[in-house]
N, C-alpha and C positions, 0 to 999 in steps of 0.2 A: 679826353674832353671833360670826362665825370670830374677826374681831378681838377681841372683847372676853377668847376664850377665849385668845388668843396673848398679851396684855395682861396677863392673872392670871399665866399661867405665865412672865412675863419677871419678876413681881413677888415671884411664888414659888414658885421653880424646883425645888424637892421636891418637890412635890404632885404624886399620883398620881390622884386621883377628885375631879372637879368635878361639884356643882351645878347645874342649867340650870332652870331657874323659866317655864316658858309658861303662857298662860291655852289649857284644854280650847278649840278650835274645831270647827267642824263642816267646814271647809276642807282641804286638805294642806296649810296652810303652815307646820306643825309638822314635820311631817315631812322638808317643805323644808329645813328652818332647820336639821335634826336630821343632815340630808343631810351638807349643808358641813360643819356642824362636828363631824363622825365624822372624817371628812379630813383636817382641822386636830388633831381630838384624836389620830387616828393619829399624824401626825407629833410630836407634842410626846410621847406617851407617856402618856395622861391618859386613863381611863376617865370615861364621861360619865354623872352621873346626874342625868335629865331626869324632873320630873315636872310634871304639868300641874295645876293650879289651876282652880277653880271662877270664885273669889271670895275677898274678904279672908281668909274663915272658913275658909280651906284653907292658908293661908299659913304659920301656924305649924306645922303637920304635917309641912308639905316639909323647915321648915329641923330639925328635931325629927330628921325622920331621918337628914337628911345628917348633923349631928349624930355621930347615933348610928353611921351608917355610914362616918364620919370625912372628909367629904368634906375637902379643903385648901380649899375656897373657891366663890363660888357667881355664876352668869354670868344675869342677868335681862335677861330677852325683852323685847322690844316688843309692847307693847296698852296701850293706855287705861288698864285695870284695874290694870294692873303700874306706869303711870306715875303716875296720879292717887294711889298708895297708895303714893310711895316713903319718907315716914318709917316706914309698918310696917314695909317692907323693910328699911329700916335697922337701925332695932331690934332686930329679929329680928336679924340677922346679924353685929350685932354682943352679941345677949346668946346668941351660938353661937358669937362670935370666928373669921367666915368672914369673909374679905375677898370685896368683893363688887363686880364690874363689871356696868355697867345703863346707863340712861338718862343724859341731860344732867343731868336734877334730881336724881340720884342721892345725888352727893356733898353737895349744900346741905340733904341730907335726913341726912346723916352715913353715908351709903356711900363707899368707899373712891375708885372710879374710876367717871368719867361719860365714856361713847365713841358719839359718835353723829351725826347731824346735826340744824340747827336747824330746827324744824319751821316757824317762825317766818319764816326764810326762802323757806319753800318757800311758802306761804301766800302771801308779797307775789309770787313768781314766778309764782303761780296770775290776777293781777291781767295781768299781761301776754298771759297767754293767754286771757281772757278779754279785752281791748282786741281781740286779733287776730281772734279771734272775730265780733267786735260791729260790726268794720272789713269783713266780709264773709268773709274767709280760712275755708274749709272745715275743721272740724277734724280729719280727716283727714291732711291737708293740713298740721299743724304736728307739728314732729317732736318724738319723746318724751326728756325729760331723765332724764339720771339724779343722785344727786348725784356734785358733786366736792369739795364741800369738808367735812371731819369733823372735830367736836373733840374734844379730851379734856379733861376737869377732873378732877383729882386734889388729894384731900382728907387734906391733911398731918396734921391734927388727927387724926383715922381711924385712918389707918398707925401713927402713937403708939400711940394706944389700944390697937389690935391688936398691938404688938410688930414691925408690918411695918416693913423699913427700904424705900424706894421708892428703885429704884436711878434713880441721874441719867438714862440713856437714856430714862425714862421721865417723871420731873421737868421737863426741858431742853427737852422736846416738844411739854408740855403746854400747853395755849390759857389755860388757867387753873388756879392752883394756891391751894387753900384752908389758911390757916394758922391 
């Protein structure tokens, strides 16, 4: 999530008040996620407005305010709820003209930038661990990954729309670039 916030503001380096879009949990890992990227938004100069979501039915509310509270652009969480619904997201943010960092599906939804890892990957690596498993190996006993590989898709069409120009460091980079 730090990254995605570092990502907005190489894209639009005036912006002062960002966006954060989470779904309500009963866990800390709001808080978590809120941690890091106070950190990040310190050093860039970016006050952070985070609100949390129910459900779809909440969606238009968040961006309505940021909106009205001028955010420059808006940084969506990882859940289920936020991935499975990224053309609302889109929409939304772009009938608010926030550019908008999120998920892989982000951009083919018509959000601007997708920063994350493939889940899809991680799934077929879930197959190996379970081979070691099945082969007797204690799981315990197999040690824990993390990711290392992340992409970005950036969505040319988007940046238009919105008036954004995407500077090349960020273009040049990118895994996938939608035209």
């Amino acid at each position: 999530m730090a990254k995605r916030l570092e990502l907005l503001k190489e894209l639009a380096p005036s912006i002062t008040r960002v966006g954060v879009l989470l779904v309500r949990r009963d866990d800390n890992a709001n808080s978590q996620y809120l941690e890091l990227m106070r950190a990040t938004a310190e050093t860039l100069k970016l006050e952070l407005q985070p609100i949390e979501v129910r459900g779809v039915g909440d969606f238009e509310g968040a961006f309505s305010t940021w909106s009205r509270d001028q955010a420059g652009g808006c940084v969506i969480g990882d859940h289920a709820i936020l991935t499975y619904n990224t053309d609302a997201i889109a929409t939304l943010a772009a009938n608010q003209r926030l550019p908008s960092v999120g998920q892989l599906q982000l951009p083919a939804s018509g959000g601007l930038i997708g920063y994350g890892v493939n889940f899809s990957d991680f799934f077929r690596r879930a197959a190996h661990f379970v081979d070691q498993i099945l082969k007797g190996t204690p799981p315990g006993d197999i040690p824990i990954e993390q990711a290392t590989k992340f992409k970005t898709i950036v969505n040319l069409r988007t940046a238009k729309a919105l008036g954004v120009d995407v500077p090349s460091s960020i273009s040049l980079r990118a895994d996938e670039v939608i035209e």
